[in-house]
N, C-alpha and C positions, 0 to 999 in steps of 0.2 A: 549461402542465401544470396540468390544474385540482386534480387530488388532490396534488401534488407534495409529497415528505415529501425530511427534512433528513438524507443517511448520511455516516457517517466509515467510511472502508476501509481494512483492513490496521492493526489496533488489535493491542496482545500487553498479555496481563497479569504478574502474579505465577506465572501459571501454568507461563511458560516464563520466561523473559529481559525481562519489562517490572516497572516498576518498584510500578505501582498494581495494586491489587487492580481484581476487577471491580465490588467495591460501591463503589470510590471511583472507577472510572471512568463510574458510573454519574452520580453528582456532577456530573461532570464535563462532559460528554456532557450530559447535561439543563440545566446553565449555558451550554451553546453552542446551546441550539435543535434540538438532536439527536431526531432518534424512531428511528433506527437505526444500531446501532453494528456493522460487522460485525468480529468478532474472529478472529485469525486466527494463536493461539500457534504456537509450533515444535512440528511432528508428535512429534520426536524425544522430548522432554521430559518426555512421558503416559507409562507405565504404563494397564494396562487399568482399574484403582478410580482412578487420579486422573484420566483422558479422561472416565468415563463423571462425574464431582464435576463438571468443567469442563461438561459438556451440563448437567447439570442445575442449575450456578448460573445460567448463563447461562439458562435458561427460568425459575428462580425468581424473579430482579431483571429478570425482562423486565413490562410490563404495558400500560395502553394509552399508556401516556408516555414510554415507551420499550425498543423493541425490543432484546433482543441476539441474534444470528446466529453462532452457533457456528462457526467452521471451521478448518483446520489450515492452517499454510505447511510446505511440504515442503521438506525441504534435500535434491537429487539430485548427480549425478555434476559435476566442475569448478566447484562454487562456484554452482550453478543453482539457482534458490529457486523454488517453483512455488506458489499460493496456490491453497488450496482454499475457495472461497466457500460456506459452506451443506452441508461434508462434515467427518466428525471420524473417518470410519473409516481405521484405519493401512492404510498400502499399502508392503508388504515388497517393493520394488525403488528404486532408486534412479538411475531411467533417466526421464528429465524427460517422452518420449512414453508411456512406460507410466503415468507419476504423470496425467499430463495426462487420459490415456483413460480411469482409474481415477474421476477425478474427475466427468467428463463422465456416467459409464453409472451413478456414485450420484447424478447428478441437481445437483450441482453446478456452481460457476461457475470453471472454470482459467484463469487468469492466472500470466503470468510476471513475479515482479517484479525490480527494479529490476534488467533486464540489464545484463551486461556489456559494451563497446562491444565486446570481443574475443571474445564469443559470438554476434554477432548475424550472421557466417557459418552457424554451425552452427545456429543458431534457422532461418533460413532452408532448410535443409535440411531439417526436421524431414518428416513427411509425415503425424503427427499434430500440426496448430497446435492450438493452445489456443483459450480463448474471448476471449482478449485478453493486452493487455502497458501492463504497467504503464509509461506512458509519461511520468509524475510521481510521484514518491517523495518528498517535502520533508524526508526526513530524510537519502536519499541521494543527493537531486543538491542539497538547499537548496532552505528557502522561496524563494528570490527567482525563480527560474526556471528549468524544466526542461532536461534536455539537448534541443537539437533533434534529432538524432542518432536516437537515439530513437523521435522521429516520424516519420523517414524509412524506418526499421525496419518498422515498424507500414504507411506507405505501400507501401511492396514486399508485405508480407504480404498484406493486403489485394487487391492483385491477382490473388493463387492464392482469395480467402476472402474476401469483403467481408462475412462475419457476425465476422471479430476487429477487437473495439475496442479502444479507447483507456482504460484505467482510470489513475486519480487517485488515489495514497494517502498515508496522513500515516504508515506505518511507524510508530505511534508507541508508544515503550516509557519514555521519561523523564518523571517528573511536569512536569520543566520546560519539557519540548518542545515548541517552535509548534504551534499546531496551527489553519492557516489555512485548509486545501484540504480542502474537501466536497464529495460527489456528490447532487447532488438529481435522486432520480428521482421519473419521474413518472407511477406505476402504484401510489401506496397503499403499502401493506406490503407487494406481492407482490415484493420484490424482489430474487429470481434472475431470476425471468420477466425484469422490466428489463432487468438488467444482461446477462442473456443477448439481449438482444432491440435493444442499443442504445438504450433508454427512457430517457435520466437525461440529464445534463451535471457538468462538474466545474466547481466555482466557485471562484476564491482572488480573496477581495474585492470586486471589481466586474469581474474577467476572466471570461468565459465562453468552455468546453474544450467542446468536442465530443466524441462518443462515436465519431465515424468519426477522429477525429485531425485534420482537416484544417484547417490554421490561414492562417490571412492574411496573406501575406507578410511585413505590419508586423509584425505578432504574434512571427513565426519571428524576424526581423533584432532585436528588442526583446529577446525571449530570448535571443538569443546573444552580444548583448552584455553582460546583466544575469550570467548565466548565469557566463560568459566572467570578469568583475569579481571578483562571488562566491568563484568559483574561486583565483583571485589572493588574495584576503582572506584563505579559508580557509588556503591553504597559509602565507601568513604564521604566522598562528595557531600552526597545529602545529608550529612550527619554533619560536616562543617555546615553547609547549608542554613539548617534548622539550629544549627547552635548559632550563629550568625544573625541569625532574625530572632534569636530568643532574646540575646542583648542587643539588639539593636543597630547592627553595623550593616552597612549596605554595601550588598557584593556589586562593585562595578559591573556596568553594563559590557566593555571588552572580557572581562575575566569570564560571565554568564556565557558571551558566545564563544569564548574559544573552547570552553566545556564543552560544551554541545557539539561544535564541529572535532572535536578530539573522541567523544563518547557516545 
């Protein structure tokens, strides 16, 4: 990819439920090699003077060093999160194929993130698919490795659809939060064109994620035991966690993020 530029997907700020503002995720983001961040607060969150403050910070802290990409996550019906890439106008339904269509016809990128393994029946069903599924989330399936599940999800889609990809996002909302998994695409700044087009890949480290989803056996069996471990760890965790605050003792704030940046 000769033009190929550095994006983080599914960013939130202060604006909804994240923790940094966007001038300090701007910081942030330009400390990681970033030229595009796309942000993607809770629809719900706005009012009509704080959406339109949200567009136009986000174009004022943008420049040629780094882009920000306005857009909304939509919260619909059973717990279904719909991400809208490159759209901030509210959409009054709460039915994930109308958010999905709404997003598509303002020229946007739909994505469904981080599904539920006990939606991906009814995702299947849908008979408006989106433009992809968020097939890594590192905040809710964990840096270390995706659900494969997931991808399997994405492969059945794909067979009614082979323009729905595979997107990669860091969900990220705590200043302290890993933040390993980026998409480089590779069309410039154009990129919805990309993202809508399959043009990019996702990168955690030295792993390279396809945009069609399709991974390498080893790839899949490495994941699912990393994955699988992960999982185990985590559930420990919350179970000190909760035993923790049942008597009363207060997990330090360094202990809380090295968790998170470890899990």
């Amino acid at each position: 990819m000769s033009s190929a530029v550095k994006a983080a997907l599914h960013v939130h700020s202060t604006y909804s439920d994240g923790e940094l503002s966007i001038a300090a995720l701007r910081q942030v983001y330009l400390a990681l090699g970033c030229q595009i961040v796309c942000m993607t607060d809770h629809a719900e969150a706005f009012g009509v003077r704080s959406l339109q403050a949200y567009v136009a910070e986000c174009q004022a802290l943008s420049d040629d060093g780094l882009q920000f990409l306005a857009g909304l996550e939509y919260a619909c019906r059973n717990g279904m999160h719909v991400l809208g890439f490159g759209v901030t106008s509210r959409v009054p339904s709460r039915d994930p194929q109308t958010v999905i269509r709404r997003i598509k016809d303002a020229g946007g990128i739909a994505v469904i993130a981080h599904p539920r393994i006990t939606a991906f029946d009814w995702i299947e069903s849908f008979d408006e698919l989106p433009n992809g599924i968020e097939t890594w989330n590192t905040k809710y399936d964990g840096r270390h490795a995706p659900r494969t599940a997931t991808f399997e999800l994405l492969r059945r889609l794909r067979v009614r659809d082979p323009n729905v990809h595979a997107f990669y996002g860091q969900d990220m909302h705590e200043a302290d939060q890993c933040r390993s998994l980026f998409t480089i695409v590779g069309s410039g700044r154009d990129i919805l064109s990309a993202l809508g087009s399959g043009r990019y890949f996702g990168l955690d480290g030295r792993t390279r994620l396809p945009p069609d989803g399709v991974l390498a056996a080893r790839m899949v069996a490495r994941f699912a035991r990393t994955h699988a471990a992960a999982q185990g760890v985590r559930h420990v965790a919350r179970a000190a966690s909760r035993l923790a605050e049942r008597f009363g003792v207060p997990i330090p704030r360094p202990v809380r993020s090295r968790a998170r940046r470890m899990l």
